[in-house]
ChimeraX commands (.cxc) that place a marker at each C-alpha (Angstrom):
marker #1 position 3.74,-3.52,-0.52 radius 0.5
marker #1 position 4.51,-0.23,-2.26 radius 0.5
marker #1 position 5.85,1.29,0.64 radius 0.5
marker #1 position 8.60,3.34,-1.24 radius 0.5
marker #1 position 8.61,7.16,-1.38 radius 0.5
marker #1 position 11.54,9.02,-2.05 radius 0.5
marker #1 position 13.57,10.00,0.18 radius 0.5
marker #1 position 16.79,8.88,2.70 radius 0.5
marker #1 position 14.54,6.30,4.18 radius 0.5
marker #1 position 12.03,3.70,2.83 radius 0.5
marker #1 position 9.48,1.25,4.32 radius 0.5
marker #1 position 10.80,-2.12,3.44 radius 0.5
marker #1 position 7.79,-4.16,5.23 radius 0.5
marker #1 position 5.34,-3.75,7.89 radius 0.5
marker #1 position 4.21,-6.85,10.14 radius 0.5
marker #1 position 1.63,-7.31,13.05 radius 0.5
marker #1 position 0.49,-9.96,14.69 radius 0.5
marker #1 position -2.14,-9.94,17.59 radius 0.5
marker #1 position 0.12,-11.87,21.09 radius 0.5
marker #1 position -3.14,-11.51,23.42 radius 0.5
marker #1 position -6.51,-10.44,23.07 radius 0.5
marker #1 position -5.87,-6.90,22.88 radius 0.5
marker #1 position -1.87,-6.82,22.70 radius 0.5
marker #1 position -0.29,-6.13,19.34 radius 0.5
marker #1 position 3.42,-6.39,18.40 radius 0.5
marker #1 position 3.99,-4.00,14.89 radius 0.5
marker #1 position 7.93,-4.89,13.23 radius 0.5
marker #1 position 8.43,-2.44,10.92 radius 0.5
marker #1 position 11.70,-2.79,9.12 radius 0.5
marker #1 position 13.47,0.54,7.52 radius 0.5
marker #1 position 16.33,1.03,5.38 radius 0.5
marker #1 position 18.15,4.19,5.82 radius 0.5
marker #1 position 20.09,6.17,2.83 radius 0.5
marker #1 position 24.12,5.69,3.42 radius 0.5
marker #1 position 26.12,8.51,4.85 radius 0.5
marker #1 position 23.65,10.07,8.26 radius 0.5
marker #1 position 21.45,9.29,10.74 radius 0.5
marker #1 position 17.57,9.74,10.57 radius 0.5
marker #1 position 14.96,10.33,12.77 radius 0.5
marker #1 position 11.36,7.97,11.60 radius 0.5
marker #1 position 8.02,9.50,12.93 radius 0.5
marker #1 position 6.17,6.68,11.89 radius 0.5
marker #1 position 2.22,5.97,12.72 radius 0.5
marker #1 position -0.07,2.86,11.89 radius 0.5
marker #1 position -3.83,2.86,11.55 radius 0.5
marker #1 position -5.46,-0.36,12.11 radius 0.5
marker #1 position -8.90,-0.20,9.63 radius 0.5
marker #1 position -11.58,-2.24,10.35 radius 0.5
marker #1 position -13.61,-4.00,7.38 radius 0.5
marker #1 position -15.50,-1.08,5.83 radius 0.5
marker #1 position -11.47,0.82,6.01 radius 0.5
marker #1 position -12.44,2.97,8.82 radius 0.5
marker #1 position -10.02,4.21,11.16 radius 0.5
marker #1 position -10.04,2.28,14.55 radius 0.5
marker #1 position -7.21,2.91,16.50 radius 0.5
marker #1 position -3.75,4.50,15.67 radius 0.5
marker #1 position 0.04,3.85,16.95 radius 0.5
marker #1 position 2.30,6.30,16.64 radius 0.5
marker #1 position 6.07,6.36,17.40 radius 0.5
marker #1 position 9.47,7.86,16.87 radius 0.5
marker #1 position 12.55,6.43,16.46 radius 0.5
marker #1 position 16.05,7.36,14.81 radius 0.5
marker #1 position 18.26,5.00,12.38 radius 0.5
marker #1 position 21.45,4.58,12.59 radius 0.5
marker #1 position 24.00,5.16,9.63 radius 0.5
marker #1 position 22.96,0.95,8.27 radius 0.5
marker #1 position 21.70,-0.37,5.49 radius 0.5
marker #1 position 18.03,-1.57,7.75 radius 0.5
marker #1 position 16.74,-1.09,11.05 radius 0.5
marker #1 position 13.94,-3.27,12.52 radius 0.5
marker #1 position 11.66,-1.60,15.40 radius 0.5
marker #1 position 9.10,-4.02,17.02 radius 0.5
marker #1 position 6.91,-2.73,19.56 radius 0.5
marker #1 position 4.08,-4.16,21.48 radius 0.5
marker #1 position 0.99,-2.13,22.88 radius 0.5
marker #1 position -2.08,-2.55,24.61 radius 0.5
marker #1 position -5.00,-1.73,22.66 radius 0.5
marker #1 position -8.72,-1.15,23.91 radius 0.5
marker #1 position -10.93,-4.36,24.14 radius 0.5
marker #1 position -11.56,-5.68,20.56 radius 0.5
marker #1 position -9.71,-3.74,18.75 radius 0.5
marker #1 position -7.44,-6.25,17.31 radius 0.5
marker #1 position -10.69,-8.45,16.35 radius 0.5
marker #1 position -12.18,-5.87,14.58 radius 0.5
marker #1 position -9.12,-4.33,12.72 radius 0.5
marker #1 position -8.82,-6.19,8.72 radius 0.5
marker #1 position -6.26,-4.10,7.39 radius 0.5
marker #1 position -3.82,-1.56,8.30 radius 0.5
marker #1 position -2.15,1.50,6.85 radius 0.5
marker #1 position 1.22,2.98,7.27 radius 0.5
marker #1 position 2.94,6.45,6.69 radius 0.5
marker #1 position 6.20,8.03,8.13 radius 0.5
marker #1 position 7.95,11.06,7.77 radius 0.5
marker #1 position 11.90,11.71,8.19 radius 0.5
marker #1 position 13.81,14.29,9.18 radius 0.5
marker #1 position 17.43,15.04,9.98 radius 0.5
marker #1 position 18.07,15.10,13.81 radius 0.5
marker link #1:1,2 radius 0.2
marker link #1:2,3 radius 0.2
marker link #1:3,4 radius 0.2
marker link #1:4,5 radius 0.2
marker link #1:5,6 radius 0.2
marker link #1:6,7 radius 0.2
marker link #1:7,8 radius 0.2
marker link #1:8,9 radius 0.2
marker link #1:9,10 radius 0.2
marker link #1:10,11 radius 0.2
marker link #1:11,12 radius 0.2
marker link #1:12,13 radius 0.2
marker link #1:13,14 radius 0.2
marker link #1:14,15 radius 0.2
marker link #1:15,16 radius 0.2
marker link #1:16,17 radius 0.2
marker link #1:17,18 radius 0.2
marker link #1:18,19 radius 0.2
marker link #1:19,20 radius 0.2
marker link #1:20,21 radius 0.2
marker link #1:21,22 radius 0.2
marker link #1:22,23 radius 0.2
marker link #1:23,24 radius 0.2
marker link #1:24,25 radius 0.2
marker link #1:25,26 radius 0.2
marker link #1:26,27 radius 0.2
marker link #1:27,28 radius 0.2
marker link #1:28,29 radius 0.2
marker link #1:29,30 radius 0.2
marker link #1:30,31 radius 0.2
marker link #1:31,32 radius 0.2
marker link #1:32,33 radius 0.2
marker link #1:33,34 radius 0.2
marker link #1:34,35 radius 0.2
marker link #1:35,36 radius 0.2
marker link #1:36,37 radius 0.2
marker link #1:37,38 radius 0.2
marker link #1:38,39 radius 0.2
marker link #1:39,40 radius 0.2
marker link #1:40,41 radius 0.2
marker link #1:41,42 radius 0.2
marker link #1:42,43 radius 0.2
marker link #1:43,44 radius 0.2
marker link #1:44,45 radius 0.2
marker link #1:45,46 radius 0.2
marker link #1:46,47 radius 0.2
marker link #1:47,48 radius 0.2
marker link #1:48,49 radius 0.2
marker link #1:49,50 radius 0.2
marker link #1:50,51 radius 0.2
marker link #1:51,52 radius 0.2
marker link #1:52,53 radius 0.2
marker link #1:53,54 radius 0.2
marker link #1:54,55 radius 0.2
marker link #1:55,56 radius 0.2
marker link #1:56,57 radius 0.2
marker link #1:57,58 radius 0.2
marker link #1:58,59 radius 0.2
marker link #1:59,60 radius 0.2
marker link #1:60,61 radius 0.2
marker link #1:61,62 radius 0.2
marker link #1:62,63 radius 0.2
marker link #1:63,64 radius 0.2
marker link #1:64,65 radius 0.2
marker link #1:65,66 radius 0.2
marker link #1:66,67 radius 0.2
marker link #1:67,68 radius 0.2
marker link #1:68,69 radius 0.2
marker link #1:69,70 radius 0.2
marker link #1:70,71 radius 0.2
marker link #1:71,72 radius 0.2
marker link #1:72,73 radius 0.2
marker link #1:73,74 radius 0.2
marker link #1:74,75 radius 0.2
marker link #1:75,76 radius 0.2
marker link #1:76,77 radius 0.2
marker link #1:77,78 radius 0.2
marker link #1:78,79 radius 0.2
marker link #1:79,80 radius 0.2
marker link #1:80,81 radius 0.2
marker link #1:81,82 radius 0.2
marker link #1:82,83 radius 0.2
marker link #1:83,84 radius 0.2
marker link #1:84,85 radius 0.2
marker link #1:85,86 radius 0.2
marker link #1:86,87 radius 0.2
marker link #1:87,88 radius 0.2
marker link #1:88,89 radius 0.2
marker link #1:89,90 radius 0.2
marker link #1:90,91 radius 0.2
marker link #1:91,92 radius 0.2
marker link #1:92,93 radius 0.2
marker link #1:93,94 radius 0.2
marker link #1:94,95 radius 0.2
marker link #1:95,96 radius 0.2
marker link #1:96,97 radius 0.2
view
């Protein structure tokens, strides 16, 4: 996906898949750089089909010292939101705890 900046963590793969009409479970699976923790911040933008934003997820979480970590999270999103969304973007910052 060319998820990889540099840094002690990297994006190895973002998933979603729509469970209800307007419930959406994101797995996004990190790999964190041997030897300490990090904290993720990581948000998603779901784009509709002319790539305008239409709604955003945002959430933090903090990997242990492992080679990957997968979060999965579901959320309730406003009525048709998931049937207009096409594509999706993700970006994430790290920093030490």
């Amino acid at each position: 996906m060319g998820l990889t900046p540099e840094g002690p963590v990297t994006l190895l793969s973002a998933q979603f898949k729509s469970l209800k009409t307007d419930e959406l479970e994101s797995a996004l699976e990190f790999q964190c750089a041997k030897g300490k923790d990090q904290a993720v911040i990581y948000e998603v933008t779901l784009l509709d089909q002319a790539g305008a934003p239409i709604a955003t997820l945002k959430d933090k979480k903090v990997i242990e010292e492992k080679d990957k970590a997968t979060f999965k999270r579901k959320q309730m999103l406003p009525p048709g939101t998931i049937e207009k969304a096409r594509s999706f973007t993700v970006s994430f910052t790290s920093a030490p705890d």
